[in-house]
C-alpha positions in Angstrom: 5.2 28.2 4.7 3.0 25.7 2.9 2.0 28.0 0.2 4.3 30.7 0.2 6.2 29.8 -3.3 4.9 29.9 -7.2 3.9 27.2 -9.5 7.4 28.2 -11.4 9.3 28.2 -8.2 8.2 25.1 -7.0 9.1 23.8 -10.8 12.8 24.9 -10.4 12.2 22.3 -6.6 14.5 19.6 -7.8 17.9 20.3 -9.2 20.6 20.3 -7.2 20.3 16.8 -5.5 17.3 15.3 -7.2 16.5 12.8 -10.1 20.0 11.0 -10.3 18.3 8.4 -7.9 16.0 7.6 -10.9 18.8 6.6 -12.8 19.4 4.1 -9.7 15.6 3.0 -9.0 15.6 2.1 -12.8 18.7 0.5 -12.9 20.1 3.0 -15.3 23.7 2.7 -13.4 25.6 -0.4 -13.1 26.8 0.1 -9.5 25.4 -2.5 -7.3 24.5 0.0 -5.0 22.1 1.5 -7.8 24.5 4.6 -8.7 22.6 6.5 -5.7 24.6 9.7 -4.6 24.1 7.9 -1.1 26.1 4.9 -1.8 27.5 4.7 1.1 24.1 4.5 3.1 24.7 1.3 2.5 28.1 0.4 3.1 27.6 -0.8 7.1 23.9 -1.9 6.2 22.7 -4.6 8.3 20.7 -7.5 8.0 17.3 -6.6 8.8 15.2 -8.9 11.3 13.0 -10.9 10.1 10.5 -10.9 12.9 9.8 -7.2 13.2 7.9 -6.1 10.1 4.6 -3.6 11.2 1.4 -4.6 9.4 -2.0 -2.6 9.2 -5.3 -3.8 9.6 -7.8 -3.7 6.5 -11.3 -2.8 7.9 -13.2 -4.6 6.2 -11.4 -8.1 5.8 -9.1 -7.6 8.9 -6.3 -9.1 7.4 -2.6 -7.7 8.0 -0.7 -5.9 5.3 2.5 -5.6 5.4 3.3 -1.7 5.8 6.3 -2.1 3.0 4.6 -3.2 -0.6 6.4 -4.4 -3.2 6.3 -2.0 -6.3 6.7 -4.5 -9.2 7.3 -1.4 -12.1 11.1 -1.1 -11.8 12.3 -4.7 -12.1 15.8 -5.5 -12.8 16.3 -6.0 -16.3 19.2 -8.1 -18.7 19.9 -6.0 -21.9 21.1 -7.4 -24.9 21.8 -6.5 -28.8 23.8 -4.1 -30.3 23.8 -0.1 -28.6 21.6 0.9 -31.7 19.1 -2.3 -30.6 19.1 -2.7 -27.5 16.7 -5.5 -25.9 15.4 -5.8 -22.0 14.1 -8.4 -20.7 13.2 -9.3 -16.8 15.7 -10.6 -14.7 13.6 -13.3 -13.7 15.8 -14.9 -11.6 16.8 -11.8 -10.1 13.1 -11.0 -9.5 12.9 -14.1 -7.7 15.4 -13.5 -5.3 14.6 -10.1 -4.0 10.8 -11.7 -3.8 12.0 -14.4 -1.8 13.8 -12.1 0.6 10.8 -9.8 0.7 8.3 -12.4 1.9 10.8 -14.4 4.2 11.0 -10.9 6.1 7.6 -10.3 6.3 6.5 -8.8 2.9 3.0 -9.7 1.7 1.6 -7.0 -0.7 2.7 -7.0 -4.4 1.9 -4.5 -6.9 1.7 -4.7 -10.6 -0.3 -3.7 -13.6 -0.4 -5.0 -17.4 1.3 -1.8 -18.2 4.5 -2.4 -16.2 7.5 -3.8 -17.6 6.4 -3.1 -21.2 3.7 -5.6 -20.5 5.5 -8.5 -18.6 5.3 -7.3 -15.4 2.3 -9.4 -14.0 3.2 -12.6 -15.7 6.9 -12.2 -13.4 5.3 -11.2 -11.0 2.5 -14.7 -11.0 6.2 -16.5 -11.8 8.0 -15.1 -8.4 4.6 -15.5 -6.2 3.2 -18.5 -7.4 5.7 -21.0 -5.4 3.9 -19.4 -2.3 0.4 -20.7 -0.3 -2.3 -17.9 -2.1 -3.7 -16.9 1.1 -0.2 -15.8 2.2 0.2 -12.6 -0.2 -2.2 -10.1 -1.8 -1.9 -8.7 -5.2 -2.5 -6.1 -6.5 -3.0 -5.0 -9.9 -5.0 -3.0 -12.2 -7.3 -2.1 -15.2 -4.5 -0.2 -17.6 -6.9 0.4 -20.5 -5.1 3.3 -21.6 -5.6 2.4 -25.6 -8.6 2.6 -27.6 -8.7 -1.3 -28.1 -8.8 -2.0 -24.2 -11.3 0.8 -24.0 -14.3 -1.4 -25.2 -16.1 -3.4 -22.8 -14.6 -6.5 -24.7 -11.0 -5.2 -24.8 -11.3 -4.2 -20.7 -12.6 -7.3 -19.5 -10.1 -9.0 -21.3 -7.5 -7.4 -19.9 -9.0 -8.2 -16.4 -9.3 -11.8 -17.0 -5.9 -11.5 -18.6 -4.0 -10.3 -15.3 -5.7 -13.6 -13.5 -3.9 -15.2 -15.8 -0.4 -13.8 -16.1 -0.6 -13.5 -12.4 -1.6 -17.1 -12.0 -4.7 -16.9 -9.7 -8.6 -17.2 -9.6 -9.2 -14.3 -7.6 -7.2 -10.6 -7.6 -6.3 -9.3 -3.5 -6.8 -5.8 -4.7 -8.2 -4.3 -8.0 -7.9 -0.2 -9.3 -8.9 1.6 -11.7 -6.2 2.9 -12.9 -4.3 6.4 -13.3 -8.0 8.1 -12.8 -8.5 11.9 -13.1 -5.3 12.5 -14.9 -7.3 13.2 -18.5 -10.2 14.6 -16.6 -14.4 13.2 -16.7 -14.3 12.5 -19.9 -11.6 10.0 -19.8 -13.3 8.4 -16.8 -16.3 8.0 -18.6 -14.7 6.5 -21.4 -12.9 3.9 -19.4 -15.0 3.5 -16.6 -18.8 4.5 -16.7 -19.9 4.8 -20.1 -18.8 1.1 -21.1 -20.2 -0.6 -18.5 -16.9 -1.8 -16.8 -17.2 -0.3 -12.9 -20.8 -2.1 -13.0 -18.8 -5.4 -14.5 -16.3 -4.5 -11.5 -18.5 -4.3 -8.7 -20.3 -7.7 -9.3 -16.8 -9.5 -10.1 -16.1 -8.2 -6.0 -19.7 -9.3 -5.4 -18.5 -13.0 -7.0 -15.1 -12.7 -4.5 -13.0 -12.6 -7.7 -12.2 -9.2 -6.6 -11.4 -8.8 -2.8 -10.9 -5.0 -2.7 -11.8 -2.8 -5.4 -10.0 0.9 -5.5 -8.5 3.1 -8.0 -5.2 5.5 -8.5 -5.5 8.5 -8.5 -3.5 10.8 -10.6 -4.5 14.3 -11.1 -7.9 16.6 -11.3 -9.8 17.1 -8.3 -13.1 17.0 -9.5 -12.7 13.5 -10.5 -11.3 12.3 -7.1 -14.1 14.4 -5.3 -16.9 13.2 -8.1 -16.0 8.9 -6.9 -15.4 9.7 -3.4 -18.6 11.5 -3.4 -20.2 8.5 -4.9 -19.2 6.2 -2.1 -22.3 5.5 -1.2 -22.4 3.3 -4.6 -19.2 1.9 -4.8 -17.5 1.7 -1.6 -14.6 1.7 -2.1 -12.2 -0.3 -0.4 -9.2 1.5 -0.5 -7.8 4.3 -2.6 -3.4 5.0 -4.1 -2.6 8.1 -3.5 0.6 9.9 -4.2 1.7 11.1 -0.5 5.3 12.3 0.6 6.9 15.6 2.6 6.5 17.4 -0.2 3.3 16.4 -1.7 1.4 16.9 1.3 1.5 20.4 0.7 3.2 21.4 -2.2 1.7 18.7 -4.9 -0.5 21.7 -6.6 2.3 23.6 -6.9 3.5 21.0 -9.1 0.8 21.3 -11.2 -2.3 23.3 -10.7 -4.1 19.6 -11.6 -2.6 18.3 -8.5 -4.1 18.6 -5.1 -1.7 18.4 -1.9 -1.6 15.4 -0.3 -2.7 16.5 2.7 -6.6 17.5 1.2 -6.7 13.7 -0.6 -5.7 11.8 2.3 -8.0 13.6 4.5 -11.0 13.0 2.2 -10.4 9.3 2.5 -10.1 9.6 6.4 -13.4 11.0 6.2 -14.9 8.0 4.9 -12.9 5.7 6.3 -11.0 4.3 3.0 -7.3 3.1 3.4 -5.0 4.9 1.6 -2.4 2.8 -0.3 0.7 5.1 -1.1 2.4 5.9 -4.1 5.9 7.8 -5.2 6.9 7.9 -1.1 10.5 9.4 -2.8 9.0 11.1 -5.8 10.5 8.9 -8.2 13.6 8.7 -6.4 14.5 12.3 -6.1 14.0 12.5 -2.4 16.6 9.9 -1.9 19.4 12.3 -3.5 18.4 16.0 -2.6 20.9 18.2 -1.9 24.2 17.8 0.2 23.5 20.3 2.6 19.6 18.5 3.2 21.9 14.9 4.1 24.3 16.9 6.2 21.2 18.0 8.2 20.2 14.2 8.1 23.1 12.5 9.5 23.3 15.0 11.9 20.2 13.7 13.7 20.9 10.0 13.1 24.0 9.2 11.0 22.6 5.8 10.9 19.6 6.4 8.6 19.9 6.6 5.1 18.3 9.6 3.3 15.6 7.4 1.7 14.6 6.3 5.2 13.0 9.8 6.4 10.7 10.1 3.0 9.5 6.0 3.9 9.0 6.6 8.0 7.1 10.0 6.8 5.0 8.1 4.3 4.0 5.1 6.4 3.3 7.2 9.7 -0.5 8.9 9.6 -2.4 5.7 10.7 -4.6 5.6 8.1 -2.1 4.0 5.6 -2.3 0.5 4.4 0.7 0.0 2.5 3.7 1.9 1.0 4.5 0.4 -2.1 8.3 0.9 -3.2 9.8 -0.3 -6.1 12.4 -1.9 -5.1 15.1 -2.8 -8.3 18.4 -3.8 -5.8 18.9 -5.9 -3.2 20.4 -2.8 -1.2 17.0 -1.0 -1.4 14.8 -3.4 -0.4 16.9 -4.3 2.9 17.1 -0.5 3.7 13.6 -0.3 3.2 12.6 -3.6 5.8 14.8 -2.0 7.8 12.6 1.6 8.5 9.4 -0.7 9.0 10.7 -3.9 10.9 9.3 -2.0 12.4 8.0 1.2 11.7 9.5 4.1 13.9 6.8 7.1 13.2 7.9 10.5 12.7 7.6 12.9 15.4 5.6 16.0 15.1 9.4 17.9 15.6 10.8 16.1 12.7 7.4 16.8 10.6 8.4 20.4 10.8 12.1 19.4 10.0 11.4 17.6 6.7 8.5 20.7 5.9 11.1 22.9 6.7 13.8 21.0 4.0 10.9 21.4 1.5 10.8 24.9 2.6 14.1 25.3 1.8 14.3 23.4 -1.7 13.6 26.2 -4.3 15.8 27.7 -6.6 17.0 24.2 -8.6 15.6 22.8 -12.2 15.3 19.4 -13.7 12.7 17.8 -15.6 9.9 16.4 -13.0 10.4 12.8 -14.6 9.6 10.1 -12.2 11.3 7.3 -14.8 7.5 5.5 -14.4 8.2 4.8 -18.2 4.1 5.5 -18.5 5.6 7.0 -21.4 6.7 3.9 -23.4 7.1 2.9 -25.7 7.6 5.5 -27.9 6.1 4.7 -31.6 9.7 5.9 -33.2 12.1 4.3 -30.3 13.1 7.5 -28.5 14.4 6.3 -24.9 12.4 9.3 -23.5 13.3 8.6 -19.4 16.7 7.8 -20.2 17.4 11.0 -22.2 15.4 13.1 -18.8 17.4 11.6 -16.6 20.7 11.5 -17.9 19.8 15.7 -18.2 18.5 16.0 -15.0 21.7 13.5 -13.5 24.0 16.4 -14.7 22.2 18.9 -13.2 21.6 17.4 -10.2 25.9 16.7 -9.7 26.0 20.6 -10.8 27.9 19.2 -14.0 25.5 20.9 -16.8 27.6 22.9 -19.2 25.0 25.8 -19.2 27.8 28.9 -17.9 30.4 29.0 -20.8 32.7 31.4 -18.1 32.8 28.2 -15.8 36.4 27.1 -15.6 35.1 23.6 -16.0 32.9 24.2 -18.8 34.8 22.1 -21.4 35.6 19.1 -19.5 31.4 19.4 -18.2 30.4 19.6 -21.9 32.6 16.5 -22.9 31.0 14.6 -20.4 27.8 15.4 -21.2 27.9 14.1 -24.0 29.8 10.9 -23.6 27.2 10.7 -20.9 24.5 11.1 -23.4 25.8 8.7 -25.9 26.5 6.1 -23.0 22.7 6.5 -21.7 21.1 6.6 -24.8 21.6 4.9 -28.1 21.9 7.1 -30.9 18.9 5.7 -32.5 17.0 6.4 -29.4 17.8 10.3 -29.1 15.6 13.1 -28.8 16.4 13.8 -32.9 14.5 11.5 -34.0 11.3 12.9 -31.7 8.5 14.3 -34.6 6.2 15.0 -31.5 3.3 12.9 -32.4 2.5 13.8 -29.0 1.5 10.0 -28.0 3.4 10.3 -25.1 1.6 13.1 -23.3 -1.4 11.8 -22.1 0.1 9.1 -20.2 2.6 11.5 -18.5 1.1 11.5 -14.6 3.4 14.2 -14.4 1.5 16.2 -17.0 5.4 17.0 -18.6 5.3 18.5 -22.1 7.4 15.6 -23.4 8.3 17.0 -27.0 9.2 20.3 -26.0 11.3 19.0 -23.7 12.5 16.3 -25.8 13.4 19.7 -28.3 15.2 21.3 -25.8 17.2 18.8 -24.9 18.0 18.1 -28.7 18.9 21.6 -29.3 21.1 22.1 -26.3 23.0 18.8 -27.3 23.3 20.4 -31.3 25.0 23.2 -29.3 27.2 21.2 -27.7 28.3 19.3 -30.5 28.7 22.4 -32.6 31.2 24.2 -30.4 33.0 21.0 -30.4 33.1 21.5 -34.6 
């Protein structure tokens, strides 16, 4: 089974129960529930204990992490300003409480980056943790010089010393380079190597102003294999991968950049390098597959929700550290303490269950948007994961008016695009995309973002045109 579908059958993976959840993860739906299609996972959800949470022993500095890390990339968010305007800020009080909750059940591992949150993640993130003893959390953040400016060796290091600061602290739990591989050697040499800043890197965790030094890792083998192979130099402490039921052996499939999940987190067994996970629901789209998969899912314990069997896969192989999750409602963060307080590992049985469902997922389109918003923002305004995932919403509810013979094709078009006008501002449509192309290289996904953008803006010219 595990390679017995084509790069552009794998591409069609996701549409019939997919990438509405990113709407929810994002907070694109006002339901408190997050808008997921399984609301009602948490209509009986419990309080989870806060005694029980499973930790996992760093090698080196034998401290316990929590097995549940706080994502901080998807934080709630108060909008303001006219629909044409629109303004987000952080939540910040809202931040605080889910943080609160998280650590008072056994939470200690929070994840940021200056490139979250349009920039303001870390300094929320400092705000929420810094009430708390330091030595009772790690943080985690990361070098984001994705622009020429922060390139430099001046620009990088002041983005490092920068984080300290927004994050309030003298020293940084866990430091990565981050996003490597996905623009290939060159871009790692640019970053990384040619400036000097992995040398500045490894005597900042020779001072103890870095505790663990690591990087993400986001595409193109021969870059993974090039640093592991260097290990010997910079021994590293622990590496992000991006690791779930489908990714362990479908992830090339995806994109022929990619390399399964199962190859990367082997390497690192191999050398004895914790694996920090990323993307345990792919952006939210293994928390709304299909119907027919949740049936199948209740059927074996009608008390987990759907999300559940993507986090107890993720945080099973023993040589995980921490599954970050980001976590934008209250609901989702309780569901999530609940499948690792503790941890119930999957069985090898319902291994080849969830391979099976990934088996079985073919045949469906969408957009493989993971609403990371690496994208943003976008030099002309264009709301690009909002107009993705209000597209791939429809087609995930099997509402897309793509068959003109469907009975309900007139009511499906009219709510398109009152859909689309609701989602996106006008000003913020894929019209007004030129394709500067600014976009694409930040895209871990590797999408073509303005073809797709063009796409989309042609099918909704259709729509409106048969509407006269």
């Amino acid at each position: 089974m595990k390679k017995n579908i084509s790069r552009r059958d794998f591409l069609k993976l996701f549409g019939a129960g997919s990438v509405a959840a990113t709407a929810a993860v994002a907070g694109c739906k006002p339901s408190s529930t997050g808008g997921y299609k399984g609301s009602d996972d948490y209509a009986k959800q419990v309080e989870p204990p806060t005694d029980k949470m499973t930790y996992r022993e760093n090698p080196k500095t034998h401290q316990k992490v929590s097995l549940l890390g706080y994502g901080m990339m998807r934080l709630p968010t108060i909008k303001s300003g006219s629909d044409n305007n629109q303004r987000e800020t952080i939540d910040q009080e809202n931040v605080n409480r889910l943080v609160d909750y998280a650590v008072a059940h056994g939470v200690n591992y929070f994840d940021t980056s200056p490139a979250y949150c349009q920039g303001h993640s870390e300094e929320s993130t400092g705000i929420a943790l810094h009430k708390y003893p330091r030595e009772s959390y790690y943080v985690a953040t990361k070098l984001s010089n994705f622009n020429p400016a922060s390139q430099t060796r001046e620009g990088a290091i002041k983005m490092y010393h920068d984080s300290m600061k927004n994050l309030q602290v003298d020293y940084i739990d866990y430091y990565l380079l981050h996003a490597i591989g996905g623009s290939g050697m060159d871009d790692l040499h640019r970053r990384y190597l040619d400036n000097g800043m992995l040398d500045y890197l490894l005597k900042e965790r020779e001072a103890g102003r870095i505790r663990n030094l690591g990087f993400s890792y986001h595409g193109n083998i021969e870059v993974f294999d090039y640093l592991l192979a260097e290990n010997d130099k910079y021994q590293w402490d622990f590496v992000q991968i991006e690791l779930n039921y489908l990714d362990w052996d479908y992830a090339n499939e995806i994109n022929s950049d990619n390399t399964d999940a199962s190859y990367l987190y082997a390497e690192l067994q191999k050398l004895g390098i914790p694996a920090v996970i990323m993307e345990p629901l792919l952006g939210g789209r293994l928390s709304n597959v299909p119907q027919y998969v949740v049936n199948e899912m209740k059927q074996r314990d009608p008390e987990k929700s759907v999300a559940s069997w993507a986090f107890r896969y993720a945080g099973s192989p023993d040589g995980v550290l921490t599954v970050l999750s980001g976590m934008t409602y209250m609901e989702h963060l309780k569901d999530n303490l609940l499948t690792y307080s503790p941890l119930h590992p999957v069985s090898e049985e319902e291994k080849e269950f969830l391979y099976k469902i990934a088996g079985e997922l073919v045949d469906m389109e969408t957009i493989p948007c993971n609403d990371c918003k690496y994208c943003m923002p976008c030099p002309y305004g264009i709301d690009i994961p909002a107009i993705f995932v209000h597209y791939n919403k429809c087609k995930n509810e099997g509402t897309l008016p793509v068959n003109e013979k469907d009975t309900n094709y007139a009511r499906y078009r009219r709510e398109y695009l009152i859909g689309h006008d609701r989602s996106v501002p006008k000003l913020r449509q894929a019209n007004h995309c030129i394709a500067c192309g600014q976009c694409v290289p930040h895209c871990p996904q590797s999408i073509r973002i303005p073809q797709e953008l063009q796409k989309i803006d042609e099918f909704v010219e259709k729509l409106k045109q048969e509407l006269g």
